[in-house]
N, C-alpha and C positions, 0 to 999 in steps of 0.2 A: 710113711705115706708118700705116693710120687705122684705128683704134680704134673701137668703139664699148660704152657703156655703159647697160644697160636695171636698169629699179628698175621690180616691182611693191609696192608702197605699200600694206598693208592698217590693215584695224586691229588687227590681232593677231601680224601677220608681217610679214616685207618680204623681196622674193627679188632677188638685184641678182646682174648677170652683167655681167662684161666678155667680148668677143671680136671676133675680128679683122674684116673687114668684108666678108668671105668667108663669115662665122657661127662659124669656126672659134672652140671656147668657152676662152678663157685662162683666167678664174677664175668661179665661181657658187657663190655662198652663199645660205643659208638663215639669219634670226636672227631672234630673238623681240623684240618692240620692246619690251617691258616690261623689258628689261634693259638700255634707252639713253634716255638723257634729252632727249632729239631725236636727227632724223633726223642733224643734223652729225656728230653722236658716233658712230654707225650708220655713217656713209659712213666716217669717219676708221678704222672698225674695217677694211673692207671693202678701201679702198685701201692699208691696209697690207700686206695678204697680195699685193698686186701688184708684179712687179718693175719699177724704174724705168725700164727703156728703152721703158713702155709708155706713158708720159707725154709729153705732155698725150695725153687722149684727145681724139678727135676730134668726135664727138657723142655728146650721151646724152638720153634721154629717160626721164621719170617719171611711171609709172601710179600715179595717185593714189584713192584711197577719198573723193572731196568732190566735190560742182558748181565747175565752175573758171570765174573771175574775172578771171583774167587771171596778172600774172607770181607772183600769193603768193595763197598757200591753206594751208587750215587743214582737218583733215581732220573727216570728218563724225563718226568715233567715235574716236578719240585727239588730245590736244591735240598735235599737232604741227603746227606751221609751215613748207612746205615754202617757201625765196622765194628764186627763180632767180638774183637780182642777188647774192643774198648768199654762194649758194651759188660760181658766178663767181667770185668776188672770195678763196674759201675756199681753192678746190681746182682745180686743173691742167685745167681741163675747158675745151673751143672754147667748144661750142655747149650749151643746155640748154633742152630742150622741156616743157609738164608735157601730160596726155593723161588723162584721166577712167580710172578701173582698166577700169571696162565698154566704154568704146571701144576699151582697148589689147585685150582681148580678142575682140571684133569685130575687129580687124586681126588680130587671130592665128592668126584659125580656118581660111584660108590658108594656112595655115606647117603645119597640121594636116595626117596621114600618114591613110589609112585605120583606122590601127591604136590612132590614138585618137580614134575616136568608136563606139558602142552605138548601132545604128538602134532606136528605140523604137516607133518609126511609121515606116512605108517613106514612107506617103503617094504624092503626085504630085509629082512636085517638078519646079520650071520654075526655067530657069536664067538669066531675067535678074527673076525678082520678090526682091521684098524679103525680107530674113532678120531672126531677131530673136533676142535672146542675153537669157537669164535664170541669175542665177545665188545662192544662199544662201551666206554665209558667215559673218564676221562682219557685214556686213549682206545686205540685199538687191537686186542688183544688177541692171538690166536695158537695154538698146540695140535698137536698129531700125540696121536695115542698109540701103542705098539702092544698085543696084549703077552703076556709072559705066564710061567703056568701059576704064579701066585695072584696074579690080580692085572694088572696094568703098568709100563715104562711111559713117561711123561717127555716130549720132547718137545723144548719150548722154542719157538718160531718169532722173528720179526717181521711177518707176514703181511704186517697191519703198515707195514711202511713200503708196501710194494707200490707201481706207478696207478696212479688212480685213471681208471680207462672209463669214456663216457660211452653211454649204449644208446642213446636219442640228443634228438639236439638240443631239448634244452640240459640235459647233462654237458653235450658239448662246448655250449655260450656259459656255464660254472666253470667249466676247466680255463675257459680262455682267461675271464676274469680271473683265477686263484694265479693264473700262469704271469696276470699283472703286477702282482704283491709275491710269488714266492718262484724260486728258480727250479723248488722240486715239491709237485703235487702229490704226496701219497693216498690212499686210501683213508688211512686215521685223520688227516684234513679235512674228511670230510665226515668221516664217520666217528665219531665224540662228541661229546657232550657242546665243545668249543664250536666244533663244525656245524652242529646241528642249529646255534646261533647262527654262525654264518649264512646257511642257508636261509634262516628265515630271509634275513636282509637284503638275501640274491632272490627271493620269491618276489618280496616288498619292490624290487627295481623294477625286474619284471611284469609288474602287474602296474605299472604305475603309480606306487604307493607308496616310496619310500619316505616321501617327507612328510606326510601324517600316520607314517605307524611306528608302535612305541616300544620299547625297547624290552626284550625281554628273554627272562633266563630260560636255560633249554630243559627243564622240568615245568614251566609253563608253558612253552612252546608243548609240548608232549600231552599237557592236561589239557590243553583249548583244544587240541586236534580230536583227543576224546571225547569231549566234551561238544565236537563240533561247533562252539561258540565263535570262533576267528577263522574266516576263509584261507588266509593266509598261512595260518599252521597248519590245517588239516593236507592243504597242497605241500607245504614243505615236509610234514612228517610221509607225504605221498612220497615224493621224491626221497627222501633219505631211506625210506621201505626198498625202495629201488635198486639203488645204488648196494645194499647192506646187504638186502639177497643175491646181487649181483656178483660182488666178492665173499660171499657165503659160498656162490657157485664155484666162482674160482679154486677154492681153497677146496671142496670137495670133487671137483674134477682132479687139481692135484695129490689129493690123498688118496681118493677112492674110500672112503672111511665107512665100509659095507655095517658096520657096527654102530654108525649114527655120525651126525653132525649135530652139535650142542651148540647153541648160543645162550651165551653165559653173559655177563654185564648186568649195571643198573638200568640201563635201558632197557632191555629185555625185558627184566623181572615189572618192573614198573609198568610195562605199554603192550603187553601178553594178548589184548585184542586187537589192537593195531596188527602187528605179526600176523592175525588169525586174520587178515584182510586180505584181498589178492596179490597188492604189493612186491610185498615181499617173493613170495613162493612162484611169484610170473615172472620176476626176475632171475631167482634161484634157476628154472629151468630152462632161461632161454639162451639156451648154447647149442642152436642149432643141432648136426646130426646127434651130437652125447646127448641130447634132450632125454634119451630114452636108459642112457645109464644113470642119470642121474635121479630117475624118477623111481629107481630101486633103492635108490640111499635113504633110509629114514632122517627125518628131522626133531632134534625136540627140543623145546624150551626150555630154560632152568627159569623156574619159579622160585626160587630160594636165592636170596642174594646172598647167603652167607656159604654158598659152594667153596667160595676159597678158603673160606676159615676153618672151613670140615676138611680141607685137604691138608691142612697147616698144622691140623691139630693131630691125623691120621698118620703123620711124617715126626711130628715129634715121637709119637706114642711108639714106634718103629723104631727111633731111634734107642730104645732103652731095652 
């Protein structure tokens, strides 16, 4: 019976599924990594909910949140150490792959059903040009897609750490301010889960409100702007709509990704009508004369937050 194990690897979470090699799913967890002292503790919690006649697994493969190196990496925003030998040596496992979180999501979008993606832009779409996948969460994540005659090459990008460029002024009076506290503003500064905090705070200055408004995480930042309930969020998730289609546009003026541009992340999946607002897509497009190439690229939303783990498990199953 062969097995297989996928782990997406964030900075804030981590999703790991065993299932058979069919896809059929034996076990899938959810855990918050702030509650384990490395990922070994995490696994150990993980494999114990598994009955043992599922042992050894067969392959497993880990989407990881870092530029990978080779067999040991360290992730870009939590100190963890993932390192394949050691892990091997731990636990009942064949084989062990590791795979950039944004590539394993590029493999996933395959495994993707009609029913999870939002077409934001129909566009034109050709079916053997390149694809390109952008995604915010806790950081910011992006991939170019290359298509091959079996399926898709994955090539993962540090995209999300390019110079963060303002397009109005009050983007421009953000940057001054982040230019106070940090020597290099990238675009993931602003566009992550942390960032999107941020911004509330730089709206609250803004408006003159910083000292009676309260403090809050960026999944309620996201629900109040839905919600419409707080002036405040609905303007800040305005602006971060802005900013996000804006380097969406970038990254598809760079690819040319005639085959689609994905946005992939928890934020995404979570905030799918925000997105469907003008925001985003008036920023996407405003790049002067390319306005008109870029209005043939299709856009679409991942609805499924579990794209990376479809890609993790699509890459082990390969492997064997």
């Amino acid at each position: 019976m062969k097995t297989l194990l996928a782990a997406d690897i964030g900075g804030t979470k981590t999703l790991l599924q065993l299932s058979h090699f069919d896809g059929e799913v034996i076990v899938q967890q959810r855990f918050d990594n702030k509650a384990y002292t490395d990922f070994e503790d995490l696994l150990t919690t993980f494999l114990s909910l598994v009955p043992a006649s599922y042992f050894p697994v067969s392959s497993a493969c880990f989407a990881v949140a870092a530029p990978l190196t080779g067999r040991r990496v360290q992730l870009t925003n939590l100190a963890w150490i993932i390192d394949i030998d050691k892990l091997q040596v731990m636990f009942p496992i064949a084989e062990i792959s590791l795979i950039n979180d944004f590539a394993a999501v590029g493999h996933g979008i395959d495994e993707l059903g009609e029913e999870d993606l939002t077409v934001l832009q129909a566009g034109e779409p050709q079916a053997r040009a390149l694809r390109a996948v952008i995604g915010a969460g806790t950081g910011l994540g992006q991939a170019i897609l290359s298509p091959i005659h079996t399926g898709w090459r994955v090539w993962p990008t540090e995209g999300g750490h390019t110079d963060f460029a303002p397009q109005e002024r009050t983007q421009q009076k953000l940057l001054e301010k982040l230019f106070e506290q940090y020597d290099h503003v990238s675009y993931e500064r602003v566009l992550s889960g942390a960032g999107l905090v941020m911004l509330y705070q730089f709206i609250a200055e803004q408006q003159g409100a910083a000292d009676s408004c309260v403090s809050l995480s960026a999944e309620q930042i996201s629900d109040y702007a839905l919600k419409q309930s707080d002036p405040l969020a609905v303007k800040t998730m305005q602006l971060f709509m802005q900013i996000y289609g804006a380097q969406a546009g970038n990254l598809a003026l760079t690819a040319l990704p005639g085959a689609g541009l994905f946005i992939a992340g928890g934020i995404a999946a979570k905030n799918s009508a925000l997105f469907k607002q003008e925001h985003f897509m008036q920023f996407f497009l405003a790049k002067g004369r390319m306005r008109g190439v870029l209005e043939k690229i299709p856009v679409y939303l991942i609805n499924n937050p579990d794209v990376g783990l479809l890609g993790a498990r699509l890459l082990a199953r390969n492997a064997l």
